[in-house]
TORTI-124692 format. One record per residue (C-alpha): residue number from 1; residue in three letters; x, y, z. Coordinates in Angstrom, 2 decimals, always signed. Example, Ala and Ser with C-alpha at 12.3 -4.5 7.8 and 13.67 -1.06 7.14 Angstrom:
! TORTI-124692
(pt 1; "ALA"; (+12.30; -4.50; +7.80));
(pt 2; "SER"; (+13.67; -1.06; +7.14));
! end
This chain:
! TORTI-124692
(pt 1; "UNK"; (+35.66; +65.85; +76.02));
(pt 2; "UNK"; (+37.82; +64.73; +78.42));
(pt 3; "UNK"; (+37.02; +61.26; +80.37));
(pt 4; "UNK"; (+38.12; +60.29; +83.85));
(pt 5; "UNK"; (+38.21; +56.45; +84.19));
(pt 6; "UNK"; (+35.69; +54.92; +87.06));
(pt 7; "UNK"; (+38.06; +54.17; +90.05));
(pt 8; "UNK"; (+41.42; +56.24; +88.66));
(pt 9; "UNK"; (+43.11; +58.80; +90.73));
(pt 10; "UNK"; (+42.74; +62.56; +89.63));
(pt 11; "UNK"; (+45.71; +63.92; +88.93));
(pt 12; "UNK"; (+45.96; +67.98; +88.86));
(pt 13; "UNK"; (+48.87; +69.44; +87.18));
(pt 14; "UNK"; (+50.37; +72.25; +88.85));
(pt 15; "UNK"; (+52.70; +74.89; +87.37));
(pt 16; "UNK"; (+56.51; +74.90; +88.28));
(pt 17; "UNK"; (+56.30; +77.78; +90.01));
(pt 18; "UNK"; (+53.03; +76.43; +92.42));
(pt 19; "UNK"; (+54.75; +73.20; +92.89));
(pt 20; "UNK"; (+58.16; +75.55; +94.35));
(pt 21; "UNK"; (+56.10; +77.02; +96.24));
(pt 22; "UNK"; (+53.45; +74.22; +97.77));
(pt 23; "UNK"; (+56.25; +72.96; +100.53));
(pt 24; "UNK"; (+56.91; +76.66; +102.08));
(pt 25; "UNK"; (+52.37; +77.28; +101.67));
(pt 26; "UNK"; (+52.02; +73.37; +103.86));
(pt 27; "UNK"; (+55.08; +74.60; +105.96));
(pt 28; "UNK"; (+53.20; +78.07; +106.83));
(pt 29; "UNK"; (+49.47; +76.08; +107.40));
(pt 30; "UNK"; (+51.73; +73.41; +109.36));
(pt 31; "UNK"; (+53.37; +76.19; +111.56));
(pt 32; "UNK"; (+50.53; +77.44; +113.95));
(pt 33; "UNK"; (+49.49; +73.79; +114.60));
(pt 34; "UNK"; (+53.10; +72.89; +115.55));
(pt 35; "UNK"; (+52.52; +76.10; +118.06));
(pt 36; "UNK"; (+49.19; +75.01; +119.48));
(pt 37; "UNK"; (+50.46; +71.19; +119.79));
(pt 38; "UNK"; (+53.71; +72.73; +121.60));
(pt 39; "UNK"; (+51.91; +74.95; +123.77));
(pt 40; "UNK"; (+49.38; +72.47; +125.31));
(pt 41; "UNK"; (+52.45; +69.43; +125.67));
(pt 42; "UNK"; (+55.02; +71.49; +127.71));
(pt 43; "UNK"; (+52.77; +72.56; +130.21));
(pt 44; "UNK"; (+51.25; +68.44; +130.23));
(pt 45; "UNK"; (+54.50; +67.47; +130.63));
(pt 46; "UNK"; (+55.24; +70.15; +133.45));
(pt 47; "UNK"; (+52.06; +68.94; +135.35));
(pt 48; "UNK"; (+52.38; +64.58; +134.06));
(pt 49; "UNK"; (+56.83; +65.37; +136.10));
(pt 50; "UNK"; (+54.91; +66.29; +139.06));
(pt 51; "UNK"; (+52.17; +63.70; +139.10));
(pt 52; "UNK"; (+54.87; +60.93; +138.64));
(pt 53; "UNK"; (+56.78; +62.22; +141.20));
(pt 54; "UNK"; (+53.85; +62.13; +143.95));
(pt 55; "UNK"; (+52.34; +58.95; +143.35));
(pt 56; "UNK"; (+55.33; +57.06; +141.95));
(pt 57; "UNK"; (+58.26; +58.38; +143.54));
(pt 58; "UNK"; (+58.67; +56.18; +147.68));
(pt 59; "UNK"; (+60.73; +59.57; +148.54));
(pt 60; "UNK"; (+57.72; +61.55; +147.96));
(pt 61; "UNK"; (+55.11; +59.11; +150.64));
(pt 62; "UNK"; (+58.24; +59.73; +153.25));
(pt 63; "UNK"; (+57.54; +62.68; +155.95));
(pt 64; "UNK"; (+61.89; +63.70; +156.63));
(pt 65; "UNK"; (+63.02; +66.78; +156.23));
(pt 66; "UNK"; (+64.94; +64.89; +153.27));
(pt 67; "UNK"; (+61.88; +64.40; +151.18));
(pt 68; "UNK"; (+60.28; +67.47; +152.19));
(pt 69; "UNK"; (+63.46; +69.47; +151.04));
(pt 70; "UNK"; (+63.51; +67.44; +147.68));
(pt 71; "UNK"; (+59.73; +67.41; +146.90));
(pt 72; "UNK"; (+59.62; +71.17; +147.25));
(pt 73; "UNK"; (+62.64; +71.63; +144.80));
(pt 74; "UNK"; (+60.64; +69.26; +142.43));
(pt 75; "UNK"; (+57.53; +71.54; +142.73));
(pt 76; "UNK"; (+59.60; +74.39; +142.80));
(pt 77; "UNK"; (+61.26; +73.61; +139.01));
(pt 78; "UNK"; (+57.42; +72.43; +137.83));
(pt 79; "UNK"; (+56.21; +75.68; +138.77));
(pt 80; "UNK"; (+59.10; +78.04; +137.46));
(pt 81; "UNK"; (+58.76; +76.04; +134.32));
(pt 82; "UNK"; (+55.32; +76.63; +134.01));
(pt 83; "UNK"; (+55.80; +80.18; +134.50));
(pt 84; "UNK"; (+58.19; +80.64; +131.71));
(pt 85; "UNK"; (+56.37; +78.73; +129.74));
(pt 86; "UNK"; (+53.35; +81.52; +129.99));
(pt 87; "UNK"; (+55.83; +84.12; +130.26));
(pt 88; "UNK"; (+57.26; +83.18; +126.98));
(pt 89; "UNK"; (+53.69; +82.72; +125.67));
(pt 90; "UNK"; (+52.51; +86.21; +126.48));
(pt 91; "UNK"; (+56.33; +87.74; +124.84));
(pt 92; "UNK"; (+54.96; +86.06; +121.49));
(pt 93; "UNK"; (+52.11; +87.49; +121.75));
(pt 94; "UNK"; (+53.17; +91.04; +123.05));
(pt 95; "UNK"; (+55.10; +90.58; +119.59));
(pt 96; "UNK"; (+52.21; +90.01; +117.89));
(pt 97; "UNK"; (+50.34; +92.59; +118.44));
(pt 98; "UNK"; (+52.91; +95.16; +118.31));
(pt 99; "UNK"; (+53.47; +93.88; +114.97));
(pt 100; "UNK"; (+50.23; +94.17; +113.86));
(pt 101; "UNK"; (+49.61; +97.37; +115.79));
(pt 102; "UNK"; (+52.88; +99.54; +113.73));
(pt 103; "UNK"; (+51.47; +97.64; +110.34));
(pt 104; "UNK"; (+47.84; +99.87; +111.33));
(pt 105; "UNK"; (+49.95; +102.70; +112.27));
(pt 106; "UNK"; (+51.66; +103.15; +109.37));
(pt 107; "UNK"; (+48.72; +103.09; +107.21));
(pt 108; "UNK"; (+46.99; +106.06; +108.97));
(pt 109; "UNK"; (+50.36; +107.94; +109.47));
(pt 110; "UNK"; (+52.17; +106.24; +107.02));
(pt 111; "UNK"; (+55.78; +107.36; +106.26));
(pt 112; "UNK"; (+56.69; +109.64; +104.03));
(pt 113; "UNK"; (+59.21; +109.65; +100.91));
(pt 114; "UNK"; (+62.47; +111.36; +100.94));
(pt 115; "UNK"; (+61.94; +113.28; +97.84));
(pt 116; "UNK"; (+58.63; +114.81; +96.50));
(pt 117; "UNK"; (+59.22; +117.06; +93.59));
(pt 118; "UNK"; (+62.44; +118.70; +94.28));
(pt 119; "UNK"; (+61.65; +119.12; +97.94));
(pt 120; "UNK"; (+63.58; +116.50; +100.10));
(pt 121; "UNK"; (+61.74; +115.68; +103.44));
(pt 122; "UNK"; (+62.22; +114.14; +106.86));
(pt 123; "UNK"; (+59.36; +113.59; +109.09));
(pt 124; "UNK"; (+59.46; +111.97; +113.02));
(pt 125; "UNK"; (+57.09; +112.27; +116.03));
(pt 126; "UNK"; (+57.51; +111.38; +119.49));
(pt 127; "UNK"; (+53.98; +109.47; +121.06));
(pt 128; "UNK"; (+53.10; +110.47; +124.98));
(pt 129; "UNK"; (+51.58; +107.03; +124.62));
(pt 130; "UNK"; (+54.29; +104.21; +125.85));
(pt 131; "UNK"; (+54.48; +101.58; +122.88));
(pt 132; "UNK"; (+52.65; +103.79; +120.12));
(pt 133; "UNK"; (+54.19; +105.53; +117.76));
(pt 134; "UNK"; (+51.02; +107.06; +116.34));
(pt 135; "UNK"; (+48.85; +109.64; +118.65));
(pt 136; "UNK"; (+46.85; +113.11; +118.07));
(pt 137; "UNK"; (+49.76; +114.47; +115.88));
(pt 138; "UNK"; (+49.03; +113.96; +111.98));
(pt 139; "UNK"; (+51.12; +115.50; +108.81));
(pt 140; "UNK"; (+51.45; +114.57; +104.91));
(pt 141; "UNK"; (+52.58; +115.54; +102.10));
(pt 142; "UNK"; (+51.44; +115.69; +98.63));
(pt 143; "UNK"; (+52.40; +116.50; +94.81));
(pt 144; "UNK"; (+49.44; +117.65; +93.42));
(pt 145; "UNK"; (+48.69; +119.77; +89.71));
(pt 146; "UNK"; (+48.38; +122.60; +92.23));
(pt 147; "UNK"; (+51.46; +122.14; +93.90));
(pt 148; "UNK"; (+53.02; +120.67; +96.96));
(pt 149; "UNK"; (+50.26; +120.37; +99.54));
(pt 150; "UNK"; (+51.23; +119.74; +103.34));
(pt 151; "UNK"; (+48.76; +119.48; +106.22));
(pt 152; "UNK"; (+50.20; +119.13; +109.60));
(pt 153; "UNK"; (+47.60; +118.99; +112.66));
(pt 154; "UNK"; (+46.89; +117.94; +116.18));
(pt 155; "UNK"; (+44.31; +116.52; +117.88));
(pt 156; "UNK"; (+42.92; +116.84; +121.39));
(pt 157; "UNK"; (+44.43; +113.96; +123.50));
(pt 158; "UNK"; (+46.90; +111.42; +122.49));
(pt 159; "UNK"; (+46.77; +107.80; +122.07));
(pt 160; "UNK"; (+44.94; +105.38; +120.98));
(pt 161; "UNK"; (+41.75; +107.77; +121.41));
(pt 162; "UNK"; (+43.22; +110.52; +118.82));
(pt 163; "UNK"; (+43.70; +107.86; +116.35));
(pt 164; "UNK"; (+39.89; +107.88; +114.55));
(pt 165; "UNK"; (+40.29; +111.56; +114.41));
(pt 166; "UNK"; (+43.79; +111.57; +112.97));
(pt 167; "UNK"; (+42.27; +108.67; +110.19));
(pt 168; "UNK"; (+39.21; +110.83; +109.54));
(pt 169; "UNK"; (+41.41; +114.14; +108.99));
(pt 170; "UNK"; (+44.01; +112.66; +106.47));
(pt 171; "UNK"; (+41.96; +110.08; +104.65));
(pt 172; "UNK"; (+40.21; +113.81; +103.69));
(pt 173; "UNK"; (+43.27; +115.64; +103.05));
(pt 174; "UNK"; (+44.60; +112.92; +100.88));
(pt 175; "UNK"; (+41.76; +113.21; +98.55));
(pt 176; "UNK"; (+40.77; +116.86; +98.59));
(pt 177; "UNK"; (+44.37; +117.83; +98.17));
(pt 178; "UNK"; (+44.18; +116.90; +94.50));
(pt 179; "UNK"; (+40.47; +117.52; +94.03));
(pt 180; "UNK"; (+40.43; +120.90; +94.84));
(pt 181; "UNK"; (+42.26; +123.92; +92.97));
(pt 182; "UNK"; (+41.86; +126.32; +95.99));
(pt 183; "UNK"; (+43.93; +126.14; +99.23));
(pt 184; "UNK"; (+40.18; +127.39; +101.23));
(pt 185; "UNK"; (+38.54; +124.36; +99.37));
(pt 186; "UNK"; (+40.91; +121.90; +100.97));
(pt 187; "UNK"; (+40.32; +123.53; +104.29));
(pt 188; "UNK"; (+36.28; +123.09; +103.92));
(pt 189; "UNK"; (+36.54; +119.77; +102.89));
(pt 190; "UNK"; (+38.13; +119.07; +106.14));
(pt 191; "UNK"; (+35.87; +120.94; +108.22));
(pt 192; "UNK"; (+33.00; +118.53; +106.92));
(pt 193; "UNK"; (+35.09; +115.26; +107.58));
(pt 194; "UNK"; (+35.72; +116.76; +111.22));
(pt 195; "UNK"; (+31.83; +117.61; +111.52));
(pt 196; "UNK"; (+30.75; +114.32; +110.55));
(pt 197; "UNK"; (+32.92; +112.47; +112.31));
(pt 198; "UNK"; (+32.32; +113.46; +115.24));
(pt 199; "UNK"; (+28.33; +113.44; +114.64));
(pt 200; "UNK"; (+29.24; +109.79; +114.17));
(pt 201; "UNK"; (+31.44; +109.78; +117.96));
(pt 202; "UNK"; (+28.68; +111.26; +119.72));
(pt 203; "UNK"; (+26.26; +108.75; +118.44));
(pt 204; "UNK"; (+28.24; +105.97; +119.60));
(pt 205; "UNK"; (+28.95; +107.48; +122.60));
(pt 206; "UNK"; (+25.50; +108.31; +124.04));
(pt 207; "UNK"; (+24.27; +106.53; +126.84));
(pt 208; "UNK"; (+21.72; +104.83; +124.91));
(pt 209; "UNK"; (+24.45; +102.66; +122.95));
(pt 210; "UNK"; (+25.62; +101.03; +125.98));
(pt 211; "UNK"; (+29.17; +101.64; +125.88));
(pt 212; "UNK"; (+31.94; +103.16; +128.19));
(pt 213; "UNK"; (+32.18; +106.44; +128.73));
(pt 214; "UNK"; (+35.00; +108.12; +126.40));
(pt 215; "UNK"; (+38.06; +109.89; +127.72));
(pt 216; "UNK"; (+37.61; +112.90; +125.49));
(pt 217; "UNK"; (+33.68; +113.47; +124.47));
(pt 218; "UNK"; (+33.28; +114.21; +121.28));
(pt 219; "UNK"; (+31.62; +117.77; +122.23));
(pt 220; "UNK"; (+35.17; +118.88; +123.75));
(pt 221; "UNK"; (+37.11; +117.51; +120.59));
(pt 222; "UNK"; (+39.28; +120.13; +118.11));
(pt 223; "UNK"; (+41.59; +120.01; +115.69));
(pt 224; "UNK"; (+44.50; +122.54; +115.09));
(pt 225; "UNK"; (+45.66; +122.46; +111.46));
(pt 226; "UNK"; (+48.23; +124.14; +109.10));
(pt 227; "UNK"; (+47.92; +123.79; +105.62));
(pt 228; "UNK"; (+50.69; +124.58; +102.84));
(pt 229; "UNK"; (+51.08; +125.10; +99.45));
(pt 230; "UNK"; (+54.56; +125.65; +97.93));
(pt 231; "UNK"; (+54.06; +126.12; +93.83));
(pt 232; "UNK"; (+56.76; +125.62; +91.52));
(pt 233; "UNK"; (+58.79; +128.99; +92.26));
(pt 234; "UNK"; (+58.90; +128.09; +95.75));
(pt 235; "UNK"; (+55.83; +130.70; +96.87));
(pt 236; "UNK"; (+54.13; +129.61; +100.15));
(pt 237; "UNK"; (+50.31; +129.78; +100.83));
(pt 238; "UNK"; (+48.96; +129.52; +104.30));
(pt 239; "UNK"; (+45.81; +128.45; +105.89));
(pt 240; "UNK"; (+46.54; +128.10; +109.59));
(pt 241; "UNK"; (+43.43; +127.32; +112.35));
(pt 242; "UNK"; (+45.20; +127.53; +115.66));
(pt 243; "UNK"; (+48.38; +125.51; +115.21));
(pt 244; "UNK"; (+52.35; +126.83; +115.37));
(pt 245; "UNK"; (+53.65; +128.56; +112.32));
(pt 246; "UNK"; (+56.23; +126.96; +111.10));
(pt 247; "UNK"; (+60.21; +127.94; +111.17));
(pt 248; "UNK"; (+62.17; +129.42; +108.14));
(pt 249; "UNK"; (+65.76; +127.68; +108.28));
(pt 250; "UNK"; (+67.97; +130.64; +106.07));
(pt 251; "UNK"; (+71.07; +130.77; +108.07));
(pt 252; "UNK"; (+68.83; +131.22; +111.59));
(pt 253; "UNK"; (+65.19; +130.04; +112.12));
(pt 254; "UNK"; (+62.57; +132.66; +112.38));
(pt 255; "UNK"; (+58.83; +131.92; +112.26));
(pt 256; "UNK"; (+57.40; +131.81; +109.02));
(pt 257; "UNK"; (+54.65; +135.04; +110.31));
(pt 258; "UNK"; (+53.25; +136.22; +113.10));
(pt 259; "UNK"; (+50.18; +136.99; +111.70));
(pt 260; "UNK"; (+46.98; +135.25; +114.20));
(pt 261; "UNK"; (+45.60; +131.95; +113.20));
(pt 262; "UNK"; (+41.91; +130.72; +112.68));
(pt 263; "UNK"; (+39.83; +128.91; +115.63));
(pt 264; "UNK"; (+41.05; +125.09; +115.53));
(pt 265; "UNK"; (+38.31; +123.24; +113.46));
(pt 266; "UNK"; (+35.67; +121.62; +115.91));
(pt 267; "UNK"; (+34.18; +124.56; +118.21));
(pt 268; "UNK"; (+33.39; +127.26; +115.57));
(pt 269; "UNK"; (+32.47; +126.90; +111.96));
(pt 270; "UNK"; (+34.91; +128.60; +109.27));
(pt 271; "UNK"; (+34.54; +132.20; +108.30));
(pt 272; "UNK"; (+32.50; +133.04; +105.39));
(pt 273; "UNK"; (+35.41; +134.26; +103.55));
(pt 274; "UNK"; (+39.26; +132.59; +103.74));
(pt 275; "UNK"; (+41.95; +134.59; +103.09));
(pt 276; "UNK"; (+45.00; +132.84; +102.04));
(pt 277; "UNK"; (+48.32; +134.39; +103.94));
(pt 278; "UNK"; (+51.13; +134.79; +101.68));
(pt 279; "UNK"; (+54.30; +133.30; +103.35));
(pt 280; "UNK"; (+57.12; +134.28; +100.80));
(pt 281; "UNK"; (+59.29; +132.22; +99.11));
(pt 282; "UNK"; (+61.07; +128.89; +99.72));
(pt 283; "UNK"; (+64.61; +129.24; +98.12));
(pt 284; "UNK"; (+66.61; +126.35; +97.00));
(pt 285; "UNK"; (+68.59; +125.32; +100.06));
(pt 286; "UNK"; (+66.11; +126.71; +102.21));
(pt 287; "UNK"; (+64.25; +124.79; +104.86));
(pt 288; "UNK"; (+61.02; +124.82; +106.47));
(pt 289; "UNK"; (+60.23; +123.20; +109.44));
(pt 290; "UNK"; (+56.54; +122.13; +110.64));
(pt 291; "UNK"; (+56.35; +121.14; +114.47));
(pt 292; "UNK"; (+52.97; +120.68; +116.73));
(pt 293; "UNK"; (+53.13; +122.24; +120.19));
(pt 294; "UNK"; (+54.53; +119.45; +121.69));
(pt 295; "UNK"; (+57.53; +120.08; +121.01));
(pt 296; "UNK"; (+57.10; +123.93; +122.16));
(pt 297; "UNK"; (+55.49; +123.02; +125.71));
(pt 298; "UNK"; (+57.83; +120.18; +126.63));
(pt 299; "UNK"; (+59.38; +120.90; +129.71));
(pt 300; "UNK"; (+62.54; +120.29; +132.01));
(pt 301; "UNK"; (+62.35; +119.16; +135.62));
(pt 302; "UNK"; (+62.93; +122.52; +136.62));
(pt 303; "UNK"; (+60.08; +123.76; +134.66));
(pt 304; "UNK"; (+61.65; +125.40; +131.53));
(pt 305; "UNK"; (+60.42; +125.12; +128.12));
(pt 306; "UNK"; (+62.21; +123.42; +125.21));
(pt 307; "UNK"; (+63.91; +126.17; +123.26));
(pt 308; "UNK"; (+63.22; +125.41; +119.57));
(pt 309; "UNK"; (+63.77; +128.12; +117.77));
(pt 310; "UNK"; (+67.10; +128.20; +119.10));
(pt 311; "UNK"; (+68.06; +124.33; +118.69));
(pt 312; "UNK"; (+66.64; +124.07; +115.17));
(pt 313; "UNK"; (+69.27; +127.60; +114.44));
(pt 314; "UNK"; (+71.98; +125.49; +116.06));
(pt 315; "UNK"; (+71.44; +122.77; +113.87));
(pt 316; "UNK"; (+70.95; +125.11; +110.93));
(pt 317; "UNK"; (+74.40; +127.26; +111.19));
(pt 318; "UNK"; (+77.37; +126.51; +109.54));
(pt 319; "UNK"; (+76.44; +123.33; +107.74));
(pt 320; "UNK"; (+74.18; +122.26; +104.65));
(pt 321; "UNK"; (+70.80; +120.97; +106.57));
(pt 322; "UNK"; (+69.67; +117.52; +106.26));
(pt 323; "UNK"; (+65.92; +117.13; +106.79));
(pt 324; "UNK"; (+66.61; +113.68; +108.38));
(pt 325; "UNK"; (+69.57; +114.83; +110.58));
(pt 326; "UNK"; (+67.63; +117.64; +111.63));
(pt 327; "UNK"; (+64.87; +115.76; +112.92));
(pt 328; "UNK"; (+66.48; +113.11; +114.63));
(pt 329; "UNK"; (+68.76; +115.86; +116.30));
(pt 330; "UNK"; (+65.75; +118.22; +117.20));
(pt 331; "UNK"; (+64.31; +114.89; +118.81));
(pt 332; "UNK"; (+67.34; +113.99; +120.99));
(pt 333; "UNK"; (+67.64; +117.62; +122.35));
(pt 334; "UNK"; (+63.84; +117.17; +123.49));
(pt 335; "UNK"; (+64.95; +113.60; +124.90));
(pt 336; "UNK"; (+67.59; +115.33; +126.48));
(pt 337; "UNK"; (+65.96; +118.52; +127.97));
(pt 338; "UNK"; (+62.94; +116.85; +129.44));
(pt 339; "UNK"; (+64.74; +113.64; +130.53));
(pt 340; "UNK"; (+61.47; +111.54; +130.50));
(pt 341; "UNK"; (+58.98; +110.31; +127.89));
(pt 342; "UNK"; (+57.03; +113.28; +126.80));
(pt 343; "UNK"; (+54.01; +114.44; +127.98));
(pt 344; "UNK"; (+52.08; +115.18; +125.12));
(pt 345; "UNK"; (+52.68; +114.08; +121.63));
(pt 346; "UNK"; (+55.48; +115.75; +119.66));
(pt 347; "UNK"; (+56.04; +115.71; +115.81));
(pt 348; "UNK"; (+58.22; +117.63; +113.71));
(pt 349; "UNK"; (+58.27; +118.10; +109.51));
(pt 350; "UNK"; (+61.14; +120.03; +107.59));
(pt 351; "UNK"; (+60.97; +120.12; +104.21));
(pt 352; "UNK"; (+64.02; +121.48; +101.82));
(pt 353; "UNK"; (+63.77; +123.04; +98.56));
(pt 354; "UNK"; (+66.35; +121.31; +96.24));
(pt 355; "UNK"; (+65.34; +122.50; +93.18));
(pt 356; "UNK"; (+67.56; +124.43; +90.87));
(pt 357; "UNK"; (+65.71; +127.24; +89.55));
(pt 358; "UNK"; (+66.53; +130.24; +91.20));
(pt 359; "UNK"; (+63.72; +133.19; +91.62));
(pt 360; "UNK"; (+65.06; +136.53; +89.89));
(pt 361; "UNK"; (+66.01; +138.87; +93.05));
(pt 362; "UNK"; (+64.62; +142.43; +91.96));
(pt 363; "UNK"; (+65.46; +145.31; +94.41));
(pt 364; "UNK"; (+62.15; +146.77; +93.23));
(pt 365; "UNK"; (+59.71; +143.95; +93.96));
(pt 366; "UNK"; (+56.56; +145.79; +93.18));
(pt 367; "UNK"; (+58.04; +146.61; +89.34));
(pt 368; "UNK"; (+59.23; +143.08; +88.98));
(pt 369; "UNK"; (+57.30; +140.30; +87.44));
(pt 370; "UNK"; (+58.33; +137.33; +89.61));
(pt 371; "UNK"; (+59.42; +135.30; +86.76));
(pt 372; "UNK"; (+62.39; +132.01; +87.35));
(pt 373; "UNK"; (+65.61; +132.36; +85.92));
! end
């Protein structure tokens, strides 16, 4: 047993690693005080300058023009000082909370990788909201047993409003997309998360609780989605409840189908029965492209929609397509065509199949097994 003499110091023994760090852990806990001790002295010594100078100053007890001139310059640099002083103080915070604000954001639409197994992506979005860069637009992506799983949606509204809904939609996706074997699963799943969800808005949002009236009401709220699988041979499945299809980059872009979505999720309940639309195949150096209709309804001054079917071909001829490059040019065009911050939120996905196995081409599909080279 170990004894501690009556009236001797206790001395811990720290680690060389905790005693490295220990200055830069006092220096952090040391920091904000420094900043609260600062930011209650300068404006004291602002305000203790302009008490000296009244009552301690004979120029400021004389009635000239002289004095008068002098004692408003005095006042004059006490007040512009105190105003920078706040000015500054609000900047920090501004900082703050933009900080903190992005670090939220990118947990509900967080960003994705380059690669996910053999597909090299590039995601972006453009937020109507000034200072967000999350609003009602969601996507993700996902390498699951089943394949690659993508969900793109949007919400009703933008903003901070859309954000709940965009949480509530891909916290599901992000688990049911490896739960489930079946595309129509994956769809139900998020139909329930949508349902309760906003069971739990309109709760909060009667009169009874007390609070503000919402922008959007939870009875007028929808959800368009698209969901995609892309297997190992590059075959797409479809579910698609009233969002875009998506854009086929193979030397021009052409829609992926024209074939009519579902209802958005929120108004109407599923079908009974969910029939998966077969898109074709993905072939390396292919690219898809997912988009929300933001980008499809933004408009010039003069009134005229973005074209992009025709911007994302121009980006697509002649060269090898990058899925970053094309987003960030896609984006600029809309920056440039509209020539203002967009209305409504835009995002835009495009996804590239880099994989080396090559589909056999048959010129009698129907006799051909589809089997990979």
């Amino acid at each position: 047993m170990m004894r501690i003499k009556a009236g001797a110091p206790c001395r811990t023994r720290l680690g060389a690693r905790a005693r490295a760090r220990l200055p830069g852990l006092l220096a952090g806990v040391r920091e904000p005080r420094l900043r609260r001790v600062l930011g209650l002295a300068l404006p004291t010594g602002w305000g203790a300058v302009a008490i000296t100078y009244k009552w301690a100053c004979p120029l400021a007890q004389q009635d000239g023009l002289q004095a008068r001139i002098v004692s408003s310059a005095v006042f004059f640099a006490v007040g512009t000082g105190l105003m920078l002083h706040v000015r500054g103080a609000l900047l920090r915070e501004l900082r703050q909370l933009r900080a903190v604000a992005g670090a939220a954001q990118n947990v509900v639409l967080r960003p994705l990788p380059p690669r996910i197994d053999g597909l090299a992506l590039a995601a972006g979005r453009l937020s109507a909201s000034r200072g967000a860069t999350v609003g009602g637009d969601l996507y993700e992506v996902a390498a699951t047993d089943h394949g690659v799983r993508v969900v793109m949606g949007d919400v009703r509204g933008h903003g901070i409003a859309a954000i709940a809904t965009v949480a509530a939609v891909l916290g599901s996706f992000r688990e049911a997309a490896h739960d489930e074997p079946e595309l129509p699963l994956v769809l139900r799943r998020l139909e329930r998360t949508l349902s309760r969800h906003l069971r739990e808005r309109a709760r909060a949002e009667h009169p009874a609780s007390g609070g503000p009236a919402p922008e959007t009401p939870s009875a007028e709220e929808f959800v368009t989605v698209l969901l995609l699988e892309i297997g190992e041979d590059g075959e797409i499945s479809a579910l698609n409840c009233g969002h875009p299809w998506p854009h086929l980059l193979s030397g021009h872009a052409r829609p992926l189908t024209d074939a009519d979505p579902l209802p958005p999720l929120g108004p109407f309940p599923l079908p009974a029965e969910l029939s998966v639309h077969a898109g074709g195949r993905l072939l390396p150096g292919e690219t898809l492209v997912l988009h929300t209709d933001g980008m499809e309804d933004a408009r010039d001054a003069a009134g005229a929609f973005f074209p992009l079917r025709a911007k994302l071909t121009e980006a697509a001829r002649g060269r090898p397509v990058s899925p970053q490059g094309l987003v960030h040019e896609v984006h600029a065009e809309l920056r440039r065509h509209t020539g203002r911050p967009p209305s409504d939120d835009a995002a835009l996905l495009a996804l590239r199949n880099d994989r080396k196995r090559v589909p056999v081409q048959c010129p009698e599909p129907d006799r051909c097994a589809r089997t990979l080279t």
